[in-house]
OpenMM code with the backbone's topology and positions (N, CA, C; nanometers):
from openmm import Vec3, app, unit

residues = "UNK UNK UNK UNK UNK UNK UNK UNK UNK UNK UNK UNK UNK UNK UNK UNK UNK UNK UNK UNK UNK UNK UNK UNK UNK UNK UNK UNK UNK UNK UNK UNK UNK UNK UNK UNK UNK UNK UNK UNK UNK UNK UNK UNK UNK UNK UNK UNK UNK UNK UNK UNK UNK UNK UNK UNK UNK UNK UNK UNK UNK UNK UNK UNK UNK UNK UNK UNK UNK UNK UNK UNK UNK UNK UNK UNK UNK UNK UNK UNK UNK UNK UNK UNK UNK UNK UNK UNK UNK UNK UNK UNK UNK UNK UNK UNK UNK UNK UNK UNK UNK UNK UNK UNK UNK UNK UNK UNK UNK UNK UNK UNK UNK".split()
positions = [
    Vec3(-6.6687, -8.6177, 26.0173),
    Vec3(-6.5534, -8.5445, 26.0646),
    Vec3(-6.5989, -8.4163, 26.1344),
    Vec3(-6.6982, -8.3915, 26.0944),
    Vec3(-6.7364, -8.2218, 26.1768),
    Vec3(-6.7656, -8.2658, 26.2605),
    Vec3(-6.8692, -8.3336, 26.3091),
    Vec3(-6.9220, -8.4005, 26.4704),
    Vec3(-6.7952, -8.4416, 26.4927),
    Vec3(-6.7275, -8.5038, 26.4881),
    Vec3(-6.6202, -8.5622, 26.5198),
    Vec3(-6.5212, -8.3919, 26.6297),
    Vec3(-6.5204, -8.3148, 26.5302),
    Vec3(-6.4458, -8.1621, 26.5567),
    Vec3(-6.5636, -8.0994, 26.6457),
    Vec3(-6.6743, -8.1231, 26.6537),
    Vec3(-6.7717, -8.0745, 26.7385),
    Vec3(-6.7569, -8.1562, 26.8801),
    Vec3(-6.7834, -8.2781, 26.8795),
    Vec3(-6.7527, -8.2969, 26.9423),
    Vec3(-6.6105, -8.3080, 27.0725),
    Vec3(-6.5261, -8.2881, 27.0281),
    Vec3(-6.3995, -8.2409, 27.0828),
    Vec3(-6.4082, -8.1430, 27.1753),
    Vec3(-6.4644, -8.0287, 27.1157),
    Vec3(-6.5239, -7.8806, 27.1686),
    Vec3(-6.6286, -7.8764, 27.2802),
    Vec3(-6.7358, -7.9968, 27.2749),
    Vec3(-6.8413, -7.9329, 27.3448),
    Vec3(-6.8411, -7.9645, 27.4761),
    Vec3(-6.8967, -7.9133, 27.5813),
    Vec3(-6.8889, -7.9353, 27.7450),
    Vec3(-6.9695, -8.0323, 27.7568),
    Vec3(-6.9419, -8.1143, 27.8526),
    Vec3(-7.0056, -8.2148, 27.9246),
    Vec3(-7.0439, -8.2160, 28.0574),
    Vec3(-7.1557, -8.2663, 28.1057),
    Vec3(-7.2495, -8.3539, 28.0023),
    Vec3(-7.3203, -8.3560, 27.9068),
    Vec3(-7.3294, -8.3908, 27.8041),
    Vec3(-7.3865, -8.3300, 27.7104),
    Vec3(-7.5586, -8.4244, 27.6799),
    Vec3(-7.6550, -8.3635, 27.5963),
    Vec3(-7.7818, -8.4410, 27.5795),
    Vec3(-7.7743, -8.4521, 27.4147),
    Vec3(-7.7887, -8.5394, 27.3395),
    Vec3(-7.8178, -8.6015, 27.1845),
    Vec3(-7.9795, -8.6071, 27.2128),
    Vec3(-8.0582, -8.5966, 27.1162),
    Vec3(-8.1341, -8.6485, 27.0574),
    Vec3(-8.2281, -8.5905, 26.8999),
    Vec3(-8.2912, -8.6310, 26.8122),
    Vec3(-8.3168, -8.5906, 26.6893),
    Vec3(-8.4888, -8.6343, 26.7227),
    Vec3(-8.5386, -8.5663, 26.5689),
    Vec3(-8.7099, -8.6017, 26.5750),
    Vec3(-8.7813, -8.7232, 26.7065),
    Vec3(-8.7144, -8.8661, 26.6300),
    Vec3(-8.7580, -8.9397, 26.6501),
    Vec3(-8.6957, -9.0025, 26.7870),
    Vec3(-8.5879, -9.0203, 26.7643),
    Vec3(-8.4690, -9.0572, 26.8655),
    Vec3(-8.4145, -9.1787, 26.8395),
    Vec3(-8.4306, -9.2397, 26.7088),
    Vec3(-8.4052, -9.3343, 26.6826),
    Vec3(-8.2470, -9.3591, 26.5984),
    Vec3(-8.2763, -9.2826, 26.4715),
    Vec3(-8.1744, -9.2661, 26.3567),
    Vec3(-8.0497, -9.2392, 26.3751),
    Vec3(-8.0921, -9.0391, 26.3733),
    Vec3(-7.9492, -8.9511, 26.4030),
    Vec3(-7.9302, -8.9674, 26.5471),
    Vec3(-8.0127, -8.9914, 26.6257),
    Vec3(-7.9420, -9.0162, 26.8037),
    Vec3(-7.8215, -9.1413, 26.7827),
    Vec3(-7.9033, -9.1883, 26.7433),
    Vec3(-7.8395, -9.3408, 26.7570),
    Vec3(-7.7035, -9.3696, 26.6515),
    Vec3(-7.6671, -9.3196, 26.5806),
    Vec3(-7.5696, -9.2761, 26.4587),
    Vec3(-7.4522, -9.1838, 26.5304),
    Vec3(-7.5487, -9.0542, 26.6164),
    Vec3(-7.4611, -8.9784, 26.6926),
    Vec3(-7.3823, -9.0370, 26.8349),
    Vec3(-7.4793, -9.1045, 26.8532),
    Vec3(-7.4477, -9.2213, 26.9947),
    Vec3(-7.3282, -9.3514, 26.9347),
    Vec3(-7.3383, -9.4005, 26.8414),
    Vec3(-7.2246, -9.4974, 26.7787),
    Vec3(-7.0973, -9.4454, 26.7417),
    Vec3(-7.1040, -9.3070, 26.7200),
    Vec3(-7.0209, -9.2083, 26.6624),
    Vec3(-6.9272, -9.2216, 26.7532),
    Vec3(-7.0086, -9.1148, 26.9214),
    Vec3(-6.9121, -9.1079, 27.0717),
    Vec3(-6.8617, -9.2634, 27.0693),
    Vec3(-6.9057, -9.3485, 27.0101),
    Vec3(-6.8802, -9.4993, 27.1061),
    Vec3(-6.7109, -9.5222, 27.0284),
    Vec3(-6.7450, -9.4958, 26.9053),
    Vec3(-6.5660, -9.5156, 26.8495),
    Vec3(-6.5019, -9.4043, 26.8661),
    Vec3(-6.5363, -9.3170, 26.8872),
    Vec3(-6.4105, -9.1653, 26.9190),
    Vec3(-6.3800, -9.1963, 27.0233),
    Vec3(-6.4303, -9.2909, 27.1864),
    Vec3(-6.3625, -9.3158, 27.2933),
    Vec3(-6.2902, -9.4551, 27.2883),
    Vec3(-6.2833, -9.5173, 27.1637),
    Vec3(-6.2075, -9.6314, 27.1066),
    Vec3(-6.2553, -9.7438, 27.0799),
    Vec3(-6.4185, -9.7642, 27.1479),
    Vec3(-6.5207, -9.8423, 27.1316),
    Vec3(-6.5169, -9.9398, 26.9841),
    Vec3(-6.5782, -10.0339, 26.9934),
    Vec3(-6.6034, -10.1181, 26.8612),
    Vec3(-6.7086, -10.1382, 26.7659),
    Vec3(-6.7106, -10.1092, 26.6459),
    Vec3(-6.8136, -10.1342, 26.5641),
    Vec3(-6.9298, -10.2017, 26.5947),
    Vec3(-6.8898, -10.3138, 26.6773),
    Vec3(-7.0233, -10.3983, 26.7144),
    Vec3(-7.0759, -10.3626, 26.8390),
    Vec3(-6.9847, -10.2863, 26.9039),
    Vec3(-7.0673, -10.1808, 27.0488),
    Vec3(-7.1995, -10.1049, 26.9563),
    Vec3(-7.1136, -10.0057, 26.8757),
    Vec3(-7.2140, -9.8962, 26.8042),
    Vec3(-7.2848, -9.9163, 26.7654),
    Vec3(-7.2915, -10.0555, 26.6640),
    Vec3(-7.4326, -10.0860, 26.6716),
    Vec3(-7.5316, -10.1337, 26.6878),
    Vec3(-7.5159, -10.1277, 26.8835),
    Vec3(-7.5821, -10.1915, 26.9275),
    Vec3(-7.6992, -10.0145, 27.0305),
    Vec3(-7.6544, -9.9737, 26.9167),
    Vec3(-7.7071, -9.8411, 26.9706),
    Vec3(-7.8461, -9.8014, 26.8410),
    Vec3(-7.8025, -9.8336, 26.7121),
    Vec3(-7.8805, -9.8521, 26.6121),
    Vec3(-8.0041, -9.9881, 26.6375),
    Vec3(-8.0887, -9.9545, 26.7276),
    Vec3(-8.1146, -10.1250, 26.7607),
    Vec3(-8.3007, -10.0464, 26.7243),
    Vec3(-8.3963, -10.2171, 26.6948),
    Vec3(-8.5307, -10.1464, 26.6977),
    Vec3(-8.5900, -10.1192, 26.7982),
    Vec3(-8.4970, -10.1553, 26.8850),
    Vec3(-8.5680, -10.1677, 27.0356),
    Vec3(-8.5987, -9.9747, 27.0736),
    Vec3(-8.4843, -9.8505, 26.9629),
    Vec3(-8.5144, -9.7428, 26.9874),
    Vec3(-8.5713, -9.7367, 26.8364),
    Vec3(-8.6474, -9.7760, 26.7584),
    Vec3(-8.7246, -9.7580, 26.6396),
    Vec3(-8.6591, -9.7352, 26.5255),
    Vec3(-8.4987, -9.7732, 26.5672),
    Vec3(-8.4521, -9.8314, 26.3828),
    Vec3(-8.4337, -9.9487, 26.3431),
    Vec3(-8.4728, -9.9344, 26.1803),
    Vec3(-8.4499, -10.0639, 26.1488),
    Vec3(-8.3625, -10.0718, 26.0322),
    Vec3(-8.2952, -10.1576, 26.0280),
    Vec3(-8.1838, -10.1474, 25.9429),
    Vec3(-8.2225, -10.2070, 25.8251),
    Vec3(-8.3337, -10.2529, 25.7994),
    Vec3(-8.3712, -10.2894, 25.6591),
    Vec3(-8.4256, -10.1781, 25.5967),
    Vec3(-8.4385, -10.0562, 25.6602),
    Vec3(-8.5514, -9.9838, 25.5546),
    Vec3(-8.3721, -9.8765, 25.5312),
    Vec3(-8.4299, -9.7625, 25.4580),
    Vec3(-8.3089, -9.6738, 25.4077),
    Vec3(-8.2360, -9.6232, 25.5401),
    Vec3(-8.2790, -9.5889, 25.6428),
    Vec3(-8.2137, -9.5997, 25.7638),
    Vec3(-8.0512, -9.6823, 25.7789),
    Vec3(-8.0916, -9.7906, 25.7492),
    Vec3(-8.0068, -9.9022, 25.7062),
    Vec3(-7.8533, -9.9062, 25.7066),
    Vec3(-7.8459, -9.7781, 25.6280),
    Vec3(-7.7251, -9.7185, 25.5494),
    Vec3(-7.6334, -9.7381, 25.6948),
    Vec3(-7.6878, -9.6390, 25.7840),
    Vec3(-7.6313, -9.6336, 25.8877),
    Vec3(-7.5293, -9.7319, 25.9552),
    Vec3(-7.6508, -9.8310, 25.9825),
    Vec3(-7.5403, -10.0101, 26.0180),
    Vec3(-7.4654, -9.9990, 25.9074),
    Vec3(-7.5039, -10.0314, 25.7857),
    Vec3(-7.3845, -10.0396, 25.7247),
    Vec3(-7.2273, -9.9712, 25.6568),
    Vec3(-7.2609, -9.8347, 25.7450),
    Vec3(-7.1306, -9.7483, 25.7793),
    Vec3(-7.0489, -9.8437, 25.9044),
    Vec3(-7.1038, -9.8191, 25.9766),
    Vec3(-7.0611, -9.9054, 26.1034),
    Vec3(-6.9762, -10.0538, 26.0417),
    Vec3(-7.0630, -10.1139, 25.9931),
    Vec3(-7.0379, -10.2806, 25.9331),
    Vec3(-6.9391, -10.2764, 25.7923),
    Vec3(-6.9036, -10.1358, 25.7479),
    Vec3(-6.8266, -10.1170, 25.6845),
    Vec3(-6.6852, -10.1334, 25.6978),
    Vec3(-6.6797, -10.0363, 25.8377),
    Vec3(-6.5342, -10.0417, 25.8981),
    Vec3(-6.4887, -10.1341, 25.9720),
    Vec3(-6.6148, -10.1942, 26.0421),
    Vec3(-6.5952, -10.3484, 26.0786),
    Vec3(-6.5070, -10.4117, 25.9892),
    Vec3(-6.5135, -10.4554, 25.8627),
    Vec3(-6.4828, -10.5395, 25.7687),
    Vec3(-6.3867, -10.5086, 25.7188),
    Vec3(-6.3591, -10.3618, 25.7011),
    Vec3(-6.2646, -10.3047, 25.6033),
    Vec3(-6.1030, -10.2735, 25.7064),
    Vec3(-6.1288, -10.2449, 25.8569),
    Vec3(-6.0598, -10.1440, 25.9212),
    Vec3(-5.9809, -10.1568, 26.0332),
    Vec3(-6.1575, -10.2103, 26.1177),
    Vec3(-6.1127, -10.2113, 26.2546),
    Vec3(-6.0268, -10.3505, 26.2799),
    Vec3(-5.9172, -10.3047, 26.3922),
    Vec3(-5.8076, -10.3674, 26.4494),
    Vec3(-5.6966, -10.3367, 26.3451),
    Vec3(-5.6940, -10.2572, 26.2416),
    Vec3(-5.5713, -10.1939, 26.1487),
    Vec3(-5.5686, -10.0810, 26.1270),
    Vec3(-5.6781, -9.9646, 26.1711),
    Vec3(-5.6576, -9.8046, 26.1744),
    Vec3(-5.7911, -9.7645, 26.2351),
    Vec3(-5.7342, -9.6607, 26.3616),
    Vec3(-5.8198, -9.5934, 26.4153),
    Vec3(-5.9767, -9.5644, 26.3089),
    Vec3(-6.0507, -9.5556, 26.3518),
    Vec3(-6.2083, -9.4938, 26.2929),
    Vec3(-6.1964, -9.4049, 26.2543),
    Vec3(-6.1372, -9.2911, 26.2787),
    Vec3(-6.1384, -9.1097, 26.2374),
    Vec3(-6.0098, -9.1598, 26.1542),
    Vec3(-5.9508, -9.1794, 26.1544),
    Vec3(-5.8217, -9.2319, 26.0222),
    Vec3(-5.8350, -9.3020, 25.9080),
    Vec3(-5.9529, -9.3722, 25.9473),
    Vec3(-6.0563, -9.4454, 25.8194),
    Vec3(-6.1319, -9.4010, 25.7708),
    Vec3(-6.2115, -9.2703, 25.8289),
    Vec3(-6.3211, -9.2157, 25.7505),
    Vec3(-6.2459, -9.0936, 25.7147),
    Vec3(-6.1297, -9.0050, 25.7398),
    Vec3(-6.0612, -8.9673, 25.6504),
    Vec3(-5.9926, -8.9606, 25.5512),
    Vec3(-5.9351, -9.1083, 25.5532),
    Vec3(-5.8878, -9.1332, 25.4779),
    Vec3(-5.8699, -9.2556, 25.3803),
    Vec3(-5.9831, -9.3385, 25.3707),
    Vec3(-6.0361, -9.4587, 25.3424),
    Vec3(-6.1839, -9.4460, 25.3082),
    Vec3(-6.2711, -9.4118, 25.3959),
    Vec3(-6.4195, -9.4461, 25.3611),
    Vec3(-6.4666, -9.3893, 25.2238),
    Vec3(-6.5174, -9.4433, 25.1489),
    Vec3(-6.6077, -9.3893, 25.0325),
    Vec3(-6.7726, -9.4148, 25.0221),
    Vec3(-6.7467, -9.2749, 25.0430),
    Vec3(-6.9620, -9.2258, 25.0843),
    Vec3(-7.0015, -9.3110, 24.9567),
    Vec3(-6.9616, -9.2524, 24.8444),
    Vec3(-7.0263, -9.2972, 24.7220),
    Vec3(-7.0754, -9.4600, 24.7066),
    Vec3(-6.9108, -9.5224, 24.7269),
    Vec3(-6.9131, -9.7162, 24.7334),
    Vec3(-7.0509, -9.7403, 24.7961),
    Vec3(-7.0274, -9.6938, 24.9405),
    Vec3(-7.1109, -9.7144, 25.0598),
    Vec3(-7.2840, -9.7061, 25.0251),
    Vec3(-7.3339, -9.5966, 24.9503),
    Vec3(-7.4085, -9.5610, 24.8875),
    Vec3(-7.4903, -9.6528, 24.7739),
    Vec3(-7.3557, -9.6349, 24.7022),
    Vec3(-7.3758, -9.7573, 24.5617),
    Vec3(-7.4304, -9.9109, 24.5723),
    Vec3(-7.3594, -9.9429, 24.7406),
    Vec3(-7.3607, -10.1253, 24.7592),
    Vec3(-7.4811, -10.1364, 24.8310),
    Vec3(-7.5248, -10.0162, 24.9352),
    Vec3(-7.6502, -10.0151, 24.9514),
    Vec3(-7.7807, -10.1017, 24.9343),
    Vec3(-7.8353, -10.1250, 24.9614),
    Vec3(-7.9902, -10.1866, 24.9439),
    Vec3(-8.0890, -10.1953, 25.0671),
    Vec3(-8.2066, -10.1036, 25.0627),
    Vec3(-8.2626, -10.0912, 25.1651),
    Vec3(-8.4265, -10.1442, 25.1165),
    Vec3(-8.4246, -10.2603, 25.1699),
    Vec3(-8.5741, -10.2962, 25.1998),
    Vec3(-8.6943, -10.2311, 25.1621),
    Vec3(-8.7965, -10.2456, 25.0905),
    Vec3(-8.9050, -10.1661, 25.0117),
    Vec3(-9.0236, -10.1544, 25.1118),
    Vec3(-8.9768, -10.2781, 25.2144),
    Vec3(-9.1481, -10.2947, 25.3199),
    Vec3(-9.0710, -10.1945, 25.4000),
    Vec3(-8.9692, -10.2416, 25.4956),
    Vec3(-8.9032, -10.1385, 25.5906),
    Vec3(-8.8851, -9.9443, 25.5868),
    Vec3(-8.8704, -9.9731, 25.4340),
    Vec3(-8.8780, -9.8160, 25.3958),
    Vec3(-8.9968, -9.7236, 25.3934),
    Vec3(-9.1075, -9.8388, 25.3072),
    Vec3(-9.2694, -9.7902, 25.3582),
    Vec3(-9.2887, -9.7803, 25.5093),
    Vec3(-9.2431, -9.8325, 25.5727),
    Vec3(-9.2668, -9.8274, 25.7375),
    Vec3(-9.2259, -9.6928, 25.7771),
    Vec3(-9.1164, -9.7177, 25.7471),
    Vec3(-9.0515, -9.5657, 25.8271),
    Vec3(-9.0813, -9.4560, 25.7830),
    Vec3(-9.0707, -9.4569, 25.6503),
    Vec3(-9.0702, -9.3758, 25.5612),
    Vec3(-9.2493, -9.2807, 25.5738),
    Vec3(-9.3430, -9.4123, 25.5235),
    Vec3(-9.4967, -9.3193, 25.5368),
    Vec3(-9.5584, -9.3581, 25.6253),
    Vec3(-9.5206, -9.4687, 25.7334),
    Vec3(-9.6265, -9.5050, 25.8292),
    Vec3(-9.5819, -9.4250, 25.9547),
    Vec3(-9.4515, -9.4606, 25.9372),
    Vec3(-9.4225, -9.3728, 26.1046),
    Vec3(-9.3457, -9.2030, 26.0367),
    Vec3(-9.3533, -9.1923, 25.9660),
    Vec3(-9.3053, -9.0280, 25.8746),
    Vec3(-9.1839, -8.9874, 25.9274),
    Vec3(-9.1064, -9.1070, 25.9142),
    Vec3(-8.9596, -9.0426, 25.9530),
    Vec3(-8.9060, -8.9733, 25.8088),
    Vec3(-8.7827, -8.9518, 25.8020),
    Vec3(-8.7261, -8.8283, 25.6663),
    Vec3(-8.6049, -8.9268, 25.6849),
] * unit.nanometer
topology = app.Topology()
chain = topology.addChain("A")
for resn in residues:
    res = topology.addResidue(resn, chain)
    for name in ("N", "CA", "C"):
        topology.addAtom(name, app.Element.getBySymbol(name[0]), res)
């Protein structure tokens, strides 16, 4: 919701990117894709390994925010109406499971956080 309120505010054109450019770019990039009405399966096609995420390691989480509202939402309430008032970090968290090889990857081979 704050990016969400940040974004509203900021001038364009604007530039995203984080450490790697993989994770938070790509999270922040799926983000713009449903605030302009875009679809879950657009966004995450922005989370892809082709920019060095992978959705098996803890990264993961990410798609499955996305693949959340897929299932739960979209085509019955806007995205910002669902993560206000529907999404649960915790569930999301809890149902979780991120890959032990994928996580060593990211995690100590390529030293993402």
């Amino acid at each position: 919701m704050r990016f969400a309120g940040l974004y509203q505010q900021i001038a364009f054109p604007m530039l995203m990117h984080c450490k790697s450019g993989a994770d938070r770019a790509g999270l922040a990039s799926g983000l713009v894709i449903m605030f302009e009405g875009g679809t879950a399966e657009r966004a995450l096609k922005e989370l892809s390994w082709r920019f060095g995420h992978f959705r098996q390691s803890r990264t993961g989480i990410l798609d499955a925010f996305f693949l959340r509202y897929q299932a739960e939402a979209e085509g019955r309430i806007p995205f910002l109406d669902w993560v206000r008032d529907e999404y649960d970090e915790a569930a999301l968290k809890r149902d979780f499971v991120a890959g032990k090889i994928a996580s060593f990857m990211t995690d100590q081979v390529l030293r993402r956080e």
